[in-house]
Backbone as CSV, one residue per row, in Angstrom:
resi,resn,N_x,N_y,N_z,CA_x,CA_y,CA_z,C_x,C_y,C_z
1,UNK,-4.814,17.899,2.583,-3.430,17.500,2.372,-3.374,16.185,1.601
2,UNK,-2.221,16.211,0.761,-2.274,14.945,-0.580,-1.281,14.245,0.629
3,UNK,-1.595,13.167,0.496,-0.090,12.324,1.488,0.184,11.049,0.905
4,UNK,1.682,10.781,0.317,1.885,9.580,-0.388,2.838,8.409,-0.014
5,UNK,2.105,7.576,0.681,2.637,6.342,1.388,3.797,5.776,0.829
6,UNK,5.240,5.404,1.278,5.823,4.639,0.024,6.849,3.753,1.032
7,UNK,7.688,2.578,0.752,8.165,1.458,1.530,8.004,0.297,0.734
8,UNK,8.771,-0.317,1.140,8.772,-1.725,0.700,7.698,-2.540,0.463
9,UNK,7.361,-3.808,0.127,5.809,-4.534,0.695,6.133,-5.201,1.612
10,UNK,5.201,-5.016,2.381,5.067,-6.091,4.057,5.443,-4.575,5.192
11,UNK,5.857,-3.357,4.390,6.298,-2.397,5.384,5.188,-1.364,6.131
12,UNK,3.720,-1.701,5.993,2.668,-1.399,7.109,1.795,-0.802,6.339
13,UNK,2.187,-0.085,4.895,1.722,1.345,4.596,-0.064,0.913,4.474
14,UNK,-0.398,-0.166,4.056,-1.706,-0.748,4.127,-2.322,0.041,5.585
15,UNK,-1.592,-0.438,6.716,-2.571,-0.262,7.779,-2.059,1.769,8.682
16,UNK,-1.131,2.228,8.155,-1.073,3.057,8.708,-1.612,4.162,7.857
17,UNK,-2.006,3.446,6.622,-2.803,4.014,5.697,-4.491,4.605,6.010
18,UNK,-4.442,3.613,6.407,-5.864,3.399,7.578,-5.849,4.552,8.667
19,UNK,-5.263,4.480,9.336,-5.009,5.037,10.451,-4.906,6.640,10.506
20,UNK,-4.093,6.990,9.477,-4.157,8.088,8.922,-5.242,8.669,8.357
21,UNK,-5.776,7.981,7.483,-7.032,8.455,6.825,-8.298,8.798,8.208
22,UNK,-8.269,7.520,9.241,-9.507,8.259,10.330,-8.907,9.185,10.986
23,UNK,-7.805,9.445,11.292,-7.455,10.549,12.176,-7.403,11.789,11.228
24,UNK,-6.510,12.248,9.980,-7.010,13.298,9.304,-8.588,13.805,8.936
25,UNK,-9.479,12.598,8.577,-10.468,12.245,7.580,-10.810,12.564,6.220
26,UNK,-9.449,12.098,5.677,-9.383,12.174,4.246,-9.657,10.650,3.662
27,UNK,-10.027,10.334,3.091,-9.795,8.688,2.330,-8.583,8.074,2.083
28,UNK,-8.781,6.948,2.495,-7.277,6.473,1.948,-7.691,6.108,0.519
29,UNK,-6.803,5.773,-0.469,-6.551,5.403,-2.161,-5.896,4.846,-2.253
30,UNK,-5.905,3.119,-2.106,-4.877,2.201,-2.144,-5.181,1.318,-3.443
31,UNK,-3.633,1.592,-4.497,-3.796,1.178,-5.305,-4.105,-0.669,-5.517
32,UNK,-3.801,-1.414,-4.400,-3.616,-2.699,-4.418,-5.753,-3.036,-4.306
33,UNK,-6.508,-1.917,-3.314,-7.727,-2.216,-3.406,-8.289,-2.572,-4.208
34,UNK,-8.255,-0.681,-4.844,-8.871,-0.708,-6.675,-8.472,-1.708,-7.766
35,UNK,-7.033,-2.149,-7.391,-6.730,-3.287,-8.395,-8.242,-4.498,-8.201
36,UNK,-7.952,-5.241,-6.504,-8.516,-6.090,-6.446,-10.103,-5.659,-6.692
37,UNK,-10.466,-4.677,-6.769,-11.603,-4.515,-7.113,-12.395,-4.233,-8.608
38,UNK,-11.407,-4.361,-9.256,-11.372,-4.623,-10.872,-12.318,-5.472,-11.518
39,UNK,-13.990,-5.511,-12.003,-14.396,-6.248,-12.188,-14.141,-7.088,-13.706
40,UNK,-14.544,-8.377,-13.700,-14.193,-9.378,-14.408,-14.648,-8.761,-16.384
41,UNK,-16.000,-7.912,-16.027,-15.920,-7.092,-17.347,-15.211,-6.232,-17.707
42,UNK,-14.019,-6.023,-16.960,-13.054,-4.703,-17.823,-12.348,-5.451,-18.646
43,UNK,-12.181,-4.468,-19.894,-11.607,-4.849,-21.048,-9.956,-5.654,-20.513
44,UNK,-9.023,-5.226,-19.619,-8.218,-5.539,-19.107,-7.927,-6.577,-17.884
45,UNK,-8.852,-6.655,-17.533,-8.543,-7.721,-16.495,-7.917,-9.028,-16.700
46,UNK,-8.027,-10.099,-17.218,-7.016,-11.115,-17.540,-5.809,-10.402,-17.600
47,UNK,-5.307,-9.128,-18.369,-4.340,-8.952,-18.010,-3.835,-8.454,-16.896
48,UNK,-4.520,-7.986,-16.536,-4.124,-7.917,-14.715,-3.619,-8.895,-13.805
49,UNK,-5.001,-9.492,-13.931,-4.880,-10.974,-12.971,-3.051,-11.561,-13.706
50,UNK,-2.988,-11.913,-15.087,-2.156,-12.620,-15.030,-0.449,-11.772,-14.211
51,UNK,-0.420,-10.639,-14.373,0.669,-9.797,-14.356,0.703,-9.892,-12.291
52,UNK,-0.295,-10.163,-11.450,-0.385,-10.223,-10.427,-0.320,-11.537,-10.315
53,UNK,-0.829,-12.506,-10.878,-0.099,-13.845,-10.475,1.211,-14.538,-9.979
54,UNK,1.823,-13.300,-11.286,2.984,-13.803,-11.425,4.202,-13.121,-10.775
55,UNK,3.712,-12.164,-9.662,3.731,-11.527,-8.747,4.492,-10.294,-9.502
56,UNK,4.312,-9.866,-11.010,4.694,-8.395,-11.163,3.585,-7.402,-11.402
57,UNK,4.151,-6.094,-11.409,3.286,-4.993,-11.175,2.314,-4.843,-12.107
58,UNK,1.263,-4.337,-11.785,-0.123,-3.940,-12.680,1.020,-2.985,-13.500
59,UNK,0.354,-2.884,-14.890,0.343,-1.980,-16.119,0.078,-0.914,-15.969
60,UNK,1.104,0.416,-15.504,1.397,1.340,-14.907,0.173,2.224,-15.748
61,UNK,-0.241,2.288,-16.694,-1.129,3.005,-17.587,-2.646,2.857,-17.036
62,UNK,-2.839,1.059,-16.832,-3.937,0.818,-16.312,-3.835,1.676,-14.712
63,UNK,-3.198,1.241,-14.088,-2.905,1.976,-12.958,-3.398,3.110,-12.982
64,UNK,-3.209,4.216,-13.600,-2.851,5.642,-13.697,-4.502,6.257,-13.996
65,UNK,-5.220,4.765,-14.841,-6.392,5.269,-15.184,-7.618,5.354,-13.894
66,UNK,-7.417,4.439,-13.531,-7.700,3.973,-12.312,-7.982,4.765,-11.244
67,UNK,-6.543,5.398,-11.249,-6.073,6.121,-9.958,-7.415,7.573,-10.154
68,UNK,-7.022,8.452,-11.517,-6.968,9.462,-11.737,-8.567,9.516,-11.679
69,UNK,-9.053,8.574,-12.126,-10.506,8.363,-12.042,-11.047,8.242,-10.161
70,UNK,-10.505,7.383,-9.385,-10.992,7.270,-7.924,-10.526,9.243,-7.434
71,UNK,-9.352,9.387,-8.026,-9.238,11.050,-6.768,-9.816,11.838,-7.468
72,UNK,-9.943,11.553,-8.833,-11.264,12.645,-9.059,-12.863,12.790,-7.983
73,UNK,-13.321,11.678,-7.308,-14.510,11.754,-6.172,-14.481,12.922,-5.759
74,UNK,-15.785,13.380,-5.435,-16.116,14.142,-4.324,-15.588,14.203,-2.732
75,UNK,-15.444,13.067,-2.424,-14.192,12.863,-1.114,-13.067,13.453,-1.242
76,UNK,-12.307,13.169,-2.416,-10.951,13.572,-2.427,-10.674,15.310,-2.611
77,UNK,-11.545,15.935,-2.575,-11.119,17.285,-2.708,-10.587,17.944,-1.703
78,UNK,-10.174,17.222,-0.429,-9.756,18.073,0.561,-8.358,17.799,0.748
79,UNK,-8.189,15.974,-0.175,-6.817,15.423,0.336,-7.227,14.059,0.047
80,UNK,-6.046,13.197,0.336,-6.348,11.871,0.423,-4.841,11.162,1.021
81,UNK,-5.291,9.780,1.427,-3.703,9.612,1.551,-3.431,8.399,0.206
82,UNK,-2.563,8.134,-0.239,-2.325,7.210,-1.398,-1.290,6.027,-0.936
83,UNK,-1.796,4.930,-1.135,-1.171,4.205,-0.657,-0.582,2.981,-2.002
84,UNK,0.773,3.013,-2.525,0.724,1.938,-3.620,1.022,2.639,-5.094
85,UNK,1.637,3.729,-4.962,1.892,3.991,-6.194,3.637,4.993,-6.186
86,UNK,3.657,5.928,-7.478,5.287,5.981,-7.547,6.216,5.232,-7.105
87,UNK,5.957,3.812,-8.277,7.164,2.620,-7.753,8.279,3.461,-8.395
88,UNK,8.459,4.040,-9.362,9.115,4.729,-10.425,8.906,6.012,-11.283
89,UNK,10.366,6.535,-11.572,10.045,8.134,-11.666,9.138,8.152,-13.226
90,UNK,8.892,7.049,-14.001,8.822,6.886,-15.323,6.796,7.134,-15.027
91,UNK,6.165,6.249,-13.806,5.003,6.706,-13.309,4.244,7.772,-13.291
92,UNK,5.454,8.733,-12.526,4.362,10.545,-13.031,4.093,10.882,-14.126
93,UNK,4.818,9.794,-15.252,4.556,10.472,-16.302,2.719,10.259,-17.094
94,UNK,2.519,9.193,-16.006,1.137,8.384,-15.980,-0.014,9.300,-14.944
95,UNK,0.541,9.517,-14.213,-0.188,10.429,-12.954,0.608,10.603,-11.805
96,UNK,0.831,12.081,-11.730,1.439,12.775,-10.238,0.520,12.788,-10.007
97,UNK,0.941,12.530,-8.551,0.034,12.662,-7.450,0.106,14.318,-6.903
98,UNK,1.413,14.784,-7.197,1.731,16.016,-6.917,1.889,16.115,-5.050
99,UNK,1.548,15.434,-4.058,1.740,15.188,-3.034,2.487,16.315,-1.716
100,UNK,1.523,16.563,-0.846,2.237,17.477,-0.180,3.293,17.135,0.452
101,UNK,2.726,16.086,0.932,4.315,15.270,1.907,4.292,13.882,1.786
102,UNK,5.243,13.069,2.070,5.781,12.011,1.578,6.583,11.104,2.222
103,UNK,6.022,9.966,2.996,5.948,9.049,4.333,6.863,7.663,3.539
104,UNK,8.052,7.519,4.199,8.482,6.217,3.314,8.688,5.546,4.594
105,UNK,8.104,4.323,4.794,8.621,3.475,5.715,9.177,2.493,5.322
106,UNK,10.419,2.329,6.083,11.556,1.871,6.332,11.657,0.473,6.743
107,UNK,11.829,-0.787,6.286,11.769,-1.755,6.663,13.000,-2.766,5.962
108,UNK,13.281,-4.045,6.645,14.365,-4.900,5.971,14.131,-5.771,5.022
109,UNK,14.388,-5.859,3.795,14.020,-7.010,3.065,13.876,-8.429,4.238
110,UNK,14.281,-8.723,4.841,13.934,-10.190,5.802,12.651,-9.678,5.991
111,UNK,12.653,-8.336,6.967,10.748,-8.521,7.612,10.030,-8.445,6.371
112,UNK,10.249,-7.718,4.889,9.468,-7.512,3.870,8.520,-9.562,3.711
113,UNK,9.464,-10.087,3.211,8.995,-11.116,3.057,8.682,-12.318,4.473
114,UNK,9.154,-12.054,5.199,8.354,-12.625,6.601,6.695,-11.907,6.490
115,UNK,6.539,-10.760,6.807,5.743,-10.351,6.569,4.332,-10.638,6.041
116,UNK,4.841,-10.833,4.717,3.810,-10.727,3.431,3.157,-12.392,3.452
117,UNK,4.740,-13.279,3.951,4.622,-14.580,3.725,3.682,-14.714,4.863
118,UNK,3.227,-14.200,5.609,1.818,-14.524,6.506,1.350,-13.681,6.816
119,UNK,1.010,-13.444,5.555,-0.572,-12.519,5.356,-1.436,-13.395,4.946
120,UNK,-2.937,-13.224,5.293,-3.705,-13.974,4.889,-5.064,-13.036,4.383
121,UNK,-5.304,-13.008,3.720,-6.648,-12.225,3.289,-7.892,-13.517,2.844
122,UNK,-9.128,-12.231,3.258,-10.461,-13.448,3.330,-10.754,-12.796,1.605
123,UNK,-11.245,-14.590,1.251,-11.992,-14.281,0.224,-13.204,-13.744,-0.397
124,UNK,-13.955,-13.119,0.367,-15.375,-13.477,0.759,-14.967,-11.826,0.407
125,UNK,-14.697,-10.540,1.757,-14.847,-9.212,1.892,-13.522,-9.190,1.528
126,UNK,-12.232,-8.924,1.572,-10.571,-8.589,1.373,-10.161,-8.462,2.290
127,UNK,-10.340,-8.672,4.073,-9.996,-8.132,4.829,-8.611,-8.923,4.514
128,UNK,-7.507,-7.964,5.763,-6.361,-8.755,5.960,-5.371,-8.845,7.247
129,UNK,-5.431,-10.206,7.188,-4.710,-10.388,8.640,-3.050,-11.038,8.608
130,UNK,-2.166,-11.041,9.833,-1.525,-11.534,9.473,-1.063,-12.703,10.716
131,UNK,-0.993,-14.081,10.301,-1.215,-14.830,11.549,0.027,-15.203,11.987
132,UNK,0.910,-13.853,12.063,2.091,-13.619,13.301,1.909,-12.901,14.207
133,UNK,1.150,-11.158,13.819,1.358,-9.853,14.072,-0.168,-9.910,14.898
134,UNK,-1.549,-10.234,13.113,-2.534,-9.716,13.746,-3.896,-11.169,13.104
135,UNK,-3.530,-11.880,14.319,-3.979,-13.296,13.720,-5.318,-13.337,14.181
136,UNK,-6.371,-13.892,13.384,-7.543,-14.261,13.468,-8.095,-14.613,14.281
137,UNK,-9.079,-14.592,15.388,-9.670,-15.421,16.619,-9.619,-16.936,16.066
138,UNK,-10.333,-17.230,15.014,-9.868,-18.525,14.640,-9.413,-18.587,13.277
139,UNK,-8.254,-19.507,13.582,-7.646,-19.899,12.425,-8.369,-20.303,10.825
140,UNK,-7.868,-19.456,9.654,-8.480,-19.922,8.744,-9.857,-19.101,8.422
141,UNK,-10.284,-18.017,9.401,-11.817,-17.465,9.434,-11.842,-16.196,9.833
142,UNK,-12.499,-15.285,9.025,-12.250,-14.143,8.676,-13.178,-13.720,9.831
143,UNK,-12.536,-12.682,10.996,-13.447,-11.933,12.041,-14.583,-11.022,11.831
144,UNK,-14.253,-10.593,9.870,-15.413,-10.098,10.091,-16.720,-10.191,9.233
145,UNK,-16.560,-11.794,8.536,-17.236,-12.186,7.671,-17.449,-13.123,7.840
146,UNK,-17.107,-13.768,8.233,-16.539,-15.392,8.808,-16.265,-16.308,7.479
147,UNK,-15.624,-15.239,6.393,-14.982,-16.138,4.954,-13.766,-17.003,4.586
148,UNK,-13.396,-17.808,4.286,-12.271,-18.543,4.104,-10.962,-17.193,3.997
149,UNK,-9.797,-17.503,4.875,-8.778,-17.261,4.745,-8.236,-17.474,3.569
150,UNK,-7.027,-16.932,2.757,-6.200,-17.825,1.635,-4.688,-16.526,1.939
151,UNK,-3.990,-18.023,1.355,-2.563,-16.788,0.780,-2.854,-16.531,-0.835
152,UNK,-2.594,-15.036,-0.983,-2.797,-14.540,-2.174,-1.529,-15.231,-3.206
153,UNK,-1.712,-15.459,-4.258,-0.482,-15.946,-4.941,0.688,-15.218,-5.293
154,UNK,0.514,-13.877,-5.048,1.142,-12.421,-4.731,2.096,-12.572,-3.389
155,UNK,1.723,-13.283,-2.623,2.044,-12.938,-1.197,3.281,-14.528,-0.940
156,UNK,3.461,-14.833,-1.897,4.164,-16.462,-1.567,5.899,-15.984,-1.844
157,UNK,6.813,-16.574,-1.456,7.846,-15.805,-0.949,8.743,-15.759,-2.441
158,UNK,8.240,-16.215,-3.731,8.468,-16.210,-5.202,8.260,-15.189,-5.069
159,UNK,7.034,-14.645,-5.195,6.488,-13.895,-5.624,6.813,-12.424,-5.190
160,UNK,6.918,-12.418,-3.158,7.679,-11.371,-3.153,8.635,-10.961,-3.001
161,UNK,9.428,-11.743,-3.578,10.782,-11.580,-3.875,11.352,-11.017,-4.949
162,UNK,10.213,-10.996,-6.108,10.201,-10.764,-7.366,9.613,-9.337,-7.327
163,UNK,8.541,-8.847,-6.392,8.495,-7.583,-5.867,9.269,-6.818,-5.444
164,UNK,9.960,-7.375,-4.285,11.421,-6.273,-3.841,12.286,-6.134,-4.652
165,UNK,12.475,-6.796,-5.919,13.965,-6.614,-7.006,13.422,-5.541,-7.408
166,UNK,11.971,-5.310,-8.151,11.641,-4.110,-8.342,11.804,-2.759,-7.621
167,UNK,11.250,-3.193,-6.481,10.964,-1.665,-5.735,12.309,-1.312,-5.080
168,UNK,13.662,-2.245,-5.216,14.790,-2.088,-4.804,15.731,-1.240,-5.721
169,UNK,15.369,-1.870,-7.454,16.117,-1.242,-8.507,15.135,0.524,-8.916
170,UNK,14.305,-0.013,-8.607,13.423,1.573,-9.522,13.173,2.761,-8.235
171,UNK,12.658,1.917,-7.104,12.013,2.565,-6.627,13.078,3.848,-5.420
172,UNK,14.176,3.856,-5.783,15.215,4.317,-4.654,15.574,5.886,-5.835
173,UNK,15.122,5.865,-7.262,15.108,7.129,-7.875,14.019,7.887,-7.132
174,UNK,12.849,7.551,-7.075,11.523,8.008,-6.463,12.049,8.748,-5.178
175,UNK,13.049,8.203,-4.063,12.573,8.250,-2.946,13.554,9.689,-3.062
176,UNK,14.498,9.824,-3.929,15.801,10.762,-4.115,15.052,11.569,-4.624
177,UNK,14.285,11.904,-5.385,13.478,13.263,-6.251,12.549,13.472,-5.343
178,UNK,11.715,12.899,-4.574,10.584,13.676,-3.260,11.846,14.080,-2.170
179,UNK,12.850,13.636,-2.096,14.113,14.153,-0.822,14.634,15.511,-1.432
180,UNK,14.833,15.574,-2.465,15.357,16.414,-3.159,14.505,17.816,-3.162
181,UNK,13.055,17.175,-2.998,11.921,18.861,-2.846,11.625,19.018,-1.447
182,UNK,12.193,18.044,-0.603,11.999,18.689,0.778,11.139,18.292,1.206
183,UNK,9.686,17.294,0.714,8.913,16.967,1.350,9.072,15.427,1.630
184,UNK,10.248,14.532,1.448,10.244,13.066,2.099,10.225,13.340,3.823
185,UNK,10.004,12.044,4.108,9.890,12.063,5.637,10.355,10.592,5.902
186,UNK,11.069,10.018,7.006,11.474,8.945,6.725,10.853,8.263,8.321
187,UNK,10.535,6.882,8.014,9.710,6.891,9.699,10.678,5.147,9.624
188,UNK,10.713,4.745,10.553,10.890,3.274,11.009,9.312,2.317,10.801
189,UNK,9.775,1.401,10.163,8.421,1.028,9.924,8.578,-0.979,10.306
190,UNK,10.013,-0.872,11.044,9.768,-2.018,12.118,9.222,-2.330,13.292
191,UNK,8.918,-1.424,14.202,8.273,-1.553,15.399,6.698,-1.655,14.741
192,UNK,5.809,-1.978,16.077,4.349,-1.974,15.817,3.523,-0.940,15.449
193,UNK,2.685,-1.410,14.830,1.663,-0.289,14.215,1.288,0.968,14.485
194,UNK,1.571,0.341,15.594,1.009,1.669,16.951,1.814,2.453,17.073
195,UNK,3.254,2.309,17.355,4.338,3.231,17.164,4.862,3.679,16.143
196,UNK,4.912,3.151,14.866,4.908,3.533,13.797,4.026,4.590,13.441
197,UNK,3.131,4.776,13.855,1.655,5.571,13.638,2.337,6.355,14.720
198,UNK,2.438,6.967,15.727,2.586,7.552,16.303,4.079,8.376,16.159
199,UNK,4.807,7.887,15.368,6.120,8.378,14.733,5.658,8.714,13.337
200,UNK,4.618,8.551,12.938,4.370,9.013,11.314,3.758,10.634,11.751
201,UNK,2.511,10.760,13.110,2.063,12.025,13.262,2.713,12.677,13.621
202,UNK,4.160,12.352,14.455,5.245,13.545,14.721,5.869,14.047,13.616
203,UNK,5.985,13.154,12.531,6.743,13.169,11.457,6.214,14.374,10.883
204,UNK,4.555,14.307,10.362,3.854,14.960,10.218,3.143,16.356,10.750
205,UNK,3.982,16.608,12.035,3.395,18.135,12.829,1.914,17.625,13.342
206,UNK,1.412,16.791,13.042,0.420,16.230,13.977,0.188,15.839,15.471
207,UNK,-0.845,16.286,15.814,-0.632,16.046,17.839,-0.978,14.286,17.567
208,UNK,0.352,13.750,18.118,-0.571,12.243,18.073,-1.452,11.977,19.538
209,UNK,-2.264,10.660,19.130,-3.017,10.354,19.992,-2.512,10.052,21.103
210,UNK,-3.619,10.307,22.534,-3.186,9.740,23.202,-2.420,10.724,24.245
């Protein structure tokens, strides 16, 4: 099963992304990974980095190449879940995902940027924490590397603020054309992880855990 994460930023899809992927065991495909995992020899990178600085979206083309290249793997032939892409209907024209079903969580612009504004990711591995929700044993130090914490320059409340104008103006065509084929699904994606996840597998015809 193709499954395509979609919500605001700060609205979970990162970690229920996760969650999903071990309980189906399909891979998750999160476009924000592969970004950060972009090495410094691609012909494109400065332009990346700068377009993420400045907290707007990667170059939907680069994106698309990206993408189409990771679900081509040997993993992905059974399914995957996708986490980070169709900000806009102008996108498929870059790569459908073609998607069996289609998870939008639901969140308020306030929690979007509360959220994001304390996130902290380690520099060292990418992990990410957030030191409201899911804070570090110690402050500043990554549990599972023990690498410097940082706020991403992405994650500063400029920045995602300049994110939600986007995914507010473009991204509400997207959510009307997957509603329109019958496969959106709409979950609450304010409560905790745990319930959220457990309202995504009902959503889904899945026995949840537990």
């Amino acid at each position: 099963m193709k499954i395509l994460l979609m919500g605001p930023q700060g609205s979970g899809k990162g970690t229920i992304g996760e969650m999903l992927s071990k309980k189906m065991e399909i891979p998750l495909v999160s476009v924000g990974d592969i970004l950060r995992d972009v090495p410094k020899t691609h012909p494109r990178y400065q332009e990346l980095q700068d377009s993420m600085d400045k907290g707007m979206l990667a170059p939907y083309d680069l994106v698309a190449e990206l993408l189409k290249d990771r679900v081509s793997k040997d993993d992905c032939k059974n399914g995957y879940v996708l986490d980070g892409w169709c900000r806009s209907l102008g996108n498929l024209e870059y790569f459908d995902p073609k998607p069996d079903k289609v998870i939008l969580l639901n969140i308020s612009r306030e929690t979007s940027v509360r959220r994001l504004g304390s996130r902290r990711t380690c520099e060292v591995c990418g992990s990410v924490f957030n030191i409201i929700s899911v804070p570090p044993k110690n402050p500043d130090v990554c549990d599972k590397c023990g690498g410097k914490l940082i706020q991403r320059d992405d994650d500063t409340e400029e920045a995602v603020n300049k994110r939600l104008d986007i995914y507010y103006s473009e991204t509400q065509e997207v959510i009307d054309y997957y509603k329109s084929k019958g496969i959106l699904l709409e979950v609450d994606g304010q409560p905790s992880p745990d319930v959220v996840f457990q309202n995504v597998l009902k959503a889904l015809d899945i026995h949840p855990i537990g």
